[in-house]
C-alpha positions as CSV (number, residue, x, y, z in Angstrom):
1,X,38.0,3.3,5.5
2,X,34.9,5.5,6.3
3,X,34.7,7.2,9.5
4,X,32.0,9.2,11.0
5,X,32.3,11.5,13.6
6,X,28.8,12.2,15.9
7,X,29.4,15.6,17.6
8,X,27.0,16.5,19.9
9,X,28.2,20.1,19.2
10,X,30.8,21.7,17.2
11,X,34.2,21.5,18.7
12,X,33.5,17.9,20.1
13,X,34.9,16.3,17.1
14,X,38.6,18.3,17.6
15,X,38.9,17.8,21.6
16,X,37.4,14.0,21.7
17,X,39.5,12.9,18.5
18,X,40.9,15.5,16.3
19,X,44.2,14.5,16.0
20,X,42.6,10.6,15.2
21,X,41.0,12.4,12.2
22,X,43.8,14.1,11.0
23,X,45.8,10.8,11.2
24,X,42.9,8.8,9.3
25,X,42.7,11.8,6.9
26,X,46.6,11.1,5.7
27,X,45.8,7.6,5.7
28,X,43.6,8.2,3.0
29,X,40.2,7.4,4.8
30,X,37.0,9.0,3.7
31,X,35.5,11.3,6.3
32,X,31.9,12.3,7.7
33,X,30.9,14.9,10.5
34,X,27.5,14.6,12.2
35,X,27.1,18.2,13.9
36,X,23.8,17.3,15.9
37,X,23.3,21.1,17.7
38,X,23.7,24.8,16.4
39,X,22.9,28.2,16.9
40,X,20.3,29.8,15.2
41,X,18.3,33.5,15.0
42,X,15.2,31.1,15.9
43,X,16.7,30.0,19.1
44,X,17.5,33.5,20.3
45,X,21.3,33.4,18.8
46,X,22.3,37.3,17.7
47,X,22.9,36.9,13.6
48,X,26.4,37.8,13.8
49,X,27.2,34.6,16.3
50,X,25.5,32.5,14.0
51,X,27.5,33.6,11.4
52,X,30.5,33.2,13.3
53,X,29.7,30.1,14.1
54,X,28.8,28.7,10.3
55,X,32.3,30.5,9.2
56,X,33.7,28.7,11.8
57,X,32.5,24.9,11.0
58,X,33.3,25.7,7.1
59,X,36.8,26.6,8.2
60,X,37.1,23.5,10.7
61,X,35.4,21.3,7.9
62,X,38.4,22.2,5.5
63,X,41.0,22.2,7.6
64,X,39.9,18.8,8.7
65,X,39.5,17.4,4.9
66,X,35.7,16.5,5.7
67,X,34.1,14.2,2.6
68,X,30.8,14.9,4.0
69,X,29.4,17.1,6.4
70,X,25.9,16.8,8.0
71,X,24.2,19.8,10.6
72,X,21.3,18.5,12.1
73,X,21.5,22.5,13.6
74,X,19.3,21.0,16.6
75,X,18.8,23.3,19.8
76,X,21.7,23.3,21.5
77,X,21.0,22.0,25.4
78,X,16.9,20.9,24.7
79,X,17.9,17.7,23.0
80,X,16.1,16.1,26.3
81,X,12.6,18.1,24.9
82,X,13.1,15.8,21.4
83,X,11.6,12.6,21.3
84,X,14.1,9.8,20.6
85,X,12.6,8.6,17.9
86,X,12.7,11.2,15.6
87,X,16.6,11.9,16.6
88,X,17.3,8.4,15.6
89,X,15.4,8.6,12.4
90,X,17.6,11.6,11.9
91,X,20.9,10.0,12.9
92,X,19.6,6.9,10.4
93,X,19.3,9.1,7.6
94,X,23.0,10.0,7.8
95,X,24.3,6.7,8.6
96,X,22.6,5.5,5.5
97,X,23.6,7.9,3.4
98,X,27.6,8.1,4.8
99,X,27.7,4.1,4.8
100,X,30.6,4.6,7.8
101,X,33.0,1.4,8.8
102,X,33.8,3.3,11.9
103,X,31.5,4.8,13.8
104,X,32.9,8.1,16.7
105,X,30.6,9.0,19.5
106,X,31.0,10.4,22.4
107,X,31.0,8.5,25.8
108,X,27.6,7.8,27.5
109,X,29.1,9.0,31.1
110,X,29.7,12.3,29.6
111,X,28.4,15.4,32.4
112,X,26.6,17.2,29.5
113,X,23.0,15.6,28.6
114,X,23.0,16.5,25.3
115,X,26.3,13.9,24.8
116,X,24.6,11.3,26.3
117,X,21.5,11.7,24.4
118,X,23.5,11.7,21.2
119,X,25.5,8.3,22.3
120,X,22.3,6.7,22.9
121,X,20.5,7.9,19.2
122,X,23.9,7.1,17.8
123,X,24.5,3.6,18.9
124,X,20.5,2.9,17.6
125,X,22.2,3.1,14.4
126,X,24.8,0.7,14.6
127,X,23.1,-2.6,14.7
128,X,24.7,-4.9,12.0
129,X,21.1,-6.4,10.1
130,X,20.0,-2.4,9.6
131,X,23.4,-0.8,9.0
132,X,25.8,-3.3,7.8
133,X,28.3,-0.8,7.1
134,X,29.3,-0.3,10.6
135,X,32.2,-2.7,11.7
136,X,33.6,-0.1,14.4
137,X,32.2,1.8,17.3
138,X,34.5,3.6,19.7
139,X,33.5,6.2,22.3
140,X,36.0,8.9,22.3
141,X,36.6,11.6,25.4
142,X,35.7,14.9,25.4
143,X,37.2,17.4,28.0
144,X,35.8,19.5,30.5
145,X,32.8,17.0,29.8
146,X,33.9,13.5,30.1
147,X,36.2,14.4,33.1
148,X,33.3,15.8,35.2
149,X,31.2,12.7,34.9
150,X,30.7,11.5,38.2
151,X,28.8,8.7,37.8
152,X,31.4,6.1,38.3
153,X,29.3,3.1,37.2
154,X,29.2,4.0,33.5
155,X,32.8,6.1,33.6
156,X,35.1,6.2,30.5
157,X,37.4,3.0,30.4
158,X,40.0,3.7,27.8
159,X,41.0,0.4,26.0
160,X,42.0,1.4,22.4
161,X,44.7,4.3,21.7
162,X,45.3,6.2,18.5
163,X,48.9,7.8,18.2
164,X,48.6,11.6,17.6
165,X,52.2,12.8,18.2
166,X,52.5,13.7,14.6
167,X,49.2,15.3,14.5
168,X,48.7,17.1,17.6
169,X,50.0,20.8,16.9
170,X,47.9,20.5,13.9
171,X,44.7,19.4,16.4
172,X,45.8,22.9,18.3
173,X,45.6,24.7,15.3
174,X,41.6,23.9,14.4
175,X,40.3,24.0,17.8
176,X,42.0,27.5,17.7
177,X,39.2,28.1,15.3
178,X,36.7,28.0,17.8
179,X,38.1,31.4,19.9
180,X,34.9,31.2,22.2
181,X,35.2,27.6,23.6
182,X,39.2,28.5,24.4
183,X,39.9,30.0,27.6
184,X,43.2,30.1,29.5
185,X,44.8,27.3,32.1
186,X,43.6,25.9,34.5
187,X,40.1,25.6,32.1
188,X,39.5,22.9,30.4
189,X,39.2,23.6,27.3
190,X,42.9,25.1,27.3
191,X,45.7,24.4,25.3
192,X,48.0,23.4,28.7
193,X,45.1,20.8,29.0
194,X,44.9,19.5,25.7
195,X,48.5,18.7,25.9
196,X,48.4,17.4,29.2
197,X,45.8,15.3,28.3
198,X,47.7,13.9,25.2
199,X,51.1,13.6,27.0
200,X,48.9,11.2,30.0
201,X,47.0,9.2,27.0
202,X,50.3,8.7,25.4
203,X,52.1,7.6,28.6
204,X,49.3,4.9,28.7
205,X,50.5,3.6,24.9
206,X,54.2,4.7,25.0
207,X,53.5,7.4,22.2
208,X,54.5,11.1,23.0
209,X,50.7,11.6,22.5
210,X,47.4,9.9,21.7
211,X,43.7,10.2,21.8
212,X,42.3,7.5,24.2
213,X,38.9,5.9,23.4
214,X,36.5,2.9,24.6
215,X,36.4,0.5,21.9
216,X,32.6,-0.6,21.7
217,X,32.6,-2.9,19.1
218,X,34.3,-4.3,16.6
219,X,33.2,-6.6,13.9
220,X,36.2,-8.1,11.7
């Protein structure tokens, strides 16, 4: 198995399906992360929080086992200024170099713009006559961003559900890398919430926890 990751930003790939990774990971799968946006001096970032941050996705890379990692280091927030065609043509680089079976993204409904941007230059590269690789697509859920979509028409249906209970103190453990995207309960992006949000996926499955995602495609 090959499994790429898209995350729109760093962190995405630990709250939407970190503990999914780590699980694939001990199951011997080979694994890819797409980082589409970064900090840099250029964009007005001081040098110390761009160091931070590259110390930070070097530590989550190895903690996660990473095969292959790919920074795009786009602007975080301005995707909407790129035109779509040159994203994809970046995305399509990857995916022909990474050759993935399953393909992560996050879900199109997502509040944040740069999410949905990256679902839609994403799922460009996963037609089956130019990337027959791909046999897998499945949207994953990323809090504080997929549970403020309001637009009810496109909202995240979960249909397919990994088991994490062995893997989620381990999940805890890398997003604790990123200190600046923690905060404490009731935010989001809390450890209270991550739990919760694992206990109520695994309810759905009858697993003490899981990551929930919407299954896409599937080509067997």
């Amino acid at each position: 198995m090959k499994t790429l990751v898209v995350a729109p930003h760093p962190d995405d790939e630990t709250l939407g399906c970190g503990g999914t990774l780590l699980r694939h990971k001990a199951d011997g799968a080979e694994l890819g992360w797409l980082i589409v946006t970064g900090m840099s001096e250029e964009a007005g970032w001081p040098a110390e929080t761009v160091r931070q941050r590259e110390a930070e996705i070097d530590k989550v890379g190895e903690l996660f086992g990473f095969d292959q990692v790919f920074n795009l280091c786009l602007p975080s927030t301005k995707l909407d200024r790129l035109p779509m065609s040159d994203l994809i043509d970046k995305f399509s680089a990857v995916f022909r170099e990474f050759q993935p079976i399953e393909v992560l993204v996050p879900c199109r409904s997502d509040a944040h713009t740069d999410h949905r941007i990256v679902f839609d230059a994403a799922i460009a590269c996963t037609k089956w006559f130019r990337y027959p690789s791909v046999k897998k697509v499945l949207a994953y859920e990323t809090i504080s961003e997929t549970d403020f979509a309001l637009n009810q028409d496109n909202a995240f249906r979960p249909n397919y559900f990994f088991d994490i209970s062995e893997y989620l103190e381990r999940k805890l453990e890398i997003m604790a890398v990123y200190k600046s995207e923690l905060g404490d309960f009731p935010f989001p992006r809390s450890n209270e919430a991550i739990r919760a949000l694992a206990a109520l996926r695994g309810s759905a499955a009858g697993f003490k926890a899981a990551e929930a995602f919407q299954l896409l495609r599937e080509c067997r």
